[in-house]
Structure formats: C-alpha cells, structure tokens
N, C-alpha and C positions, 0 to 999 in steps of 0.2 A: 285812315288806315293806309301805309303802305303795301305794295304788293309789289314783286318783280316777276318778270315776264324773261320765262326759259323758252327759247327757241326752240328745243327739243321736243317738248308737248305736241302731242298729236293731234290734228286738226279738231276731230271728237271730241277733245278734252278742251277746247276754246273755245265751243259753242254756249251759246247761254241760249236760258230757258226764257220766251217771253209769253206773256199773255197779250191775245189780238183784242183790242177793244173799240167797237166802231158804233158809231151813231147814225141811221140813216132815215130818212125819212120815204115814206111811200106813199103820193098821195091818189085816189083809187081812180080819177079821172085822167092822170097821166099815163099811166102803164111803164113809165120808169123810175128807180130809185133815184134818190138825188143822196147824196151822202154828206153828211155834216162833219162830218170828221172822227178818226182814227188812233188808235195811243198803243207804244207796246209798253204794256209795263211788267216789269222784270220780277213781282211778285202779287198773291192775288190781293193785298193789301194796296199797293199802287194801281190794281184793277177796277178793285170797287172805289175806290178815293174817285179817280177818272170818270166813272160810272156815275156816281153822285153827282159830281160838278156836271157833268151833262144832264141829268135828270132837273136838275136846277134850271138850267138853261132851257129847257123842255117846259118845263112850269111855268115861266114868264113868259112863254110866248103861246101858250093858249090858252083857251079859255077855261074860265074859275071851274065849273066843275072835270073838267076832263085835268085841269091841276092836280085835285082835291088825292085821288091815290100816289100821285107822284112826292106830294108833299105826305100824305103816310108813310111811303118809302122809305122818303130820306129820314124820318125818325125810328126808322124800323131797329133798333138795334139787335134783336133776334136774328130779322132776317138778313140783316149783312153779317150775321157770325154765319148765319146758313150760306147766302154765296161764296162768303171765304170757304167756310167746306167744301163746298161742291165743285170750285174752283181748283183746290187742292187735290180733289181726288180726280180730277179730270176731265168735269165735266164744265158742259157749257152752261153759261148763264143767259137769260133775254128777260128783256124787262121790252112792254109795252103799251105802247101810250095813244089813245083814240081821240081824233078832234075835229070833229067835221069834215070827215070825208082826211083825212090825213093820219096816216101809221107811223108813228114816230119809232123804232125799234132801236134799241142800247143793247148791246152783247158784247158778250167777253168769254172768248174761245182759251181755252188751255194749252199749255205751252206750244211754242212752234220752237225750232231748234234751228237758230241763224248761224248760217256762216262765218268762220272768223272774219272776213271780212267787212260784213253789217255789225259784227260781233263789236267792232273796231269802232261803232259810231256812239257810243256807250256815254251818257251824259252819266257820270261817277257823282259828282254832286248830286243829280236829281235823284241817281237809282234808276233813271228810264232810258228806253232808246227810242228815239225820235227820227221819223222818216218823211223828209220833205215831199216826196211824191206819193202816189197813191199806193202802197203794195199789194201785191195779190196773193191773201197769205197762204192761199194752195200752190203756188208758183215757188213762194219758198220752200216750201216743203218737199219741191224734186227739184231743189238747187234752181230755178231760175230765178233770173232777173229780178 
C-alpha cells in the first residue's frame, strides 16, 4: 500500500503505537536480570506471535517438565484470543516460566507512543520497529533517549 507523507502533520499525529515485548530471564542466586531480548510490535497480534516464538525458545532450553506448560501455551488458542484482549484493552501481559532455580519472564506492555523520529525506524514490510540497542521503555515515554 502506498502512503504519502504531508509535512504538515503534527508531531502527535506521527506517532505510532507499539507494544514493548521483552524476554528476561532472573536466575534467583544472581540478584540480576540478564535479558534475552526485546521486540516492539506495532500490534497485539505481532506481540503475541513474538511472545510465542520466545516461549518456544524457552521450552528447548529447559527441562521436560518446567517445558510441559510452555508447550500448553503455545496450543492455547483460547488463551491468545484472551492476551490479544487484554492486549487491546490495555493491559499487560506476563507469562512465566520455572526451571531450577531460573525465572524466565515474557511480557508485553501496551502501547508506548514513539517519537517521529524512532517513528521513522519502521520496518513497513515486517509491520515492526526494531531497535538495535536496549531501550528503556519508561524513558520513551517522557521523550528520552
């Protein structure tokens, strides 16, 4: 789909809406998170897709039974009509995962409102915006960095 791009539009009106989704794991003898990685996607449909494929990733790396709800998860089809709800209406999602002594957590926070300028990193093909460095999505949300 085409679209043209009126310079007049006011900044507000160039914002897009993203969903924060991040992976991090917590393991209970470090006392630090270590994070596996981050995705903004542009709707709660691209949130839970992201969501899944991490839950995935989560399940091959520990043990059979701490898998065992992860792999009910991902056939849940109730319950991802339920996080796209919940998603949509605003709220947050956490999914978590126990494995000896390791807290695996997947979440997906509801829209953040990027700058046109992050606005501007917009993979149109994928539908996503992807951000090389780590963001800090409360920093976006009183314009920093």
């Amino acid at each position: 789909m085409l679209s043209t791009f009126d310079p007049c539009l006011e900044r507000e009106q160039l914002a897009v809406a993203v969903f924060w989704c991040e992976a991090v794991a917590y393991p209970a003898d470090h006392g630090r998170a270590f994070r596996l990685g981050g995705y903004a996607a542009r709707t709660p449909e691209l949130a839970l897709g992201w969501l899944l494929e991490r839950a995935s990733d989560v399940a091959d790396q520990v043990a059979e039974m701490a898998a065992l709800p992860v792999h009910c998860w991902l056939y849940d089809a109730p319950g991802h009509a339920s996080v796209l709800r919940s998603l949509a209406a605003g709220e947050m999602f956490v999914f978590t995962v126990f494995d000896e002594g390791v807290r695996f957590i997947l979440s997906a926070r509801p829209p953040v409102f990027q700058s046109p300028s992050r606005a501007l990193q917009l993979d149109t093909a994928g539908g996503q915006v992807q951000f090389p460095e780590h963001p800090n999505p409360d920093r976006l949300l009183s314009g920093g960095p």
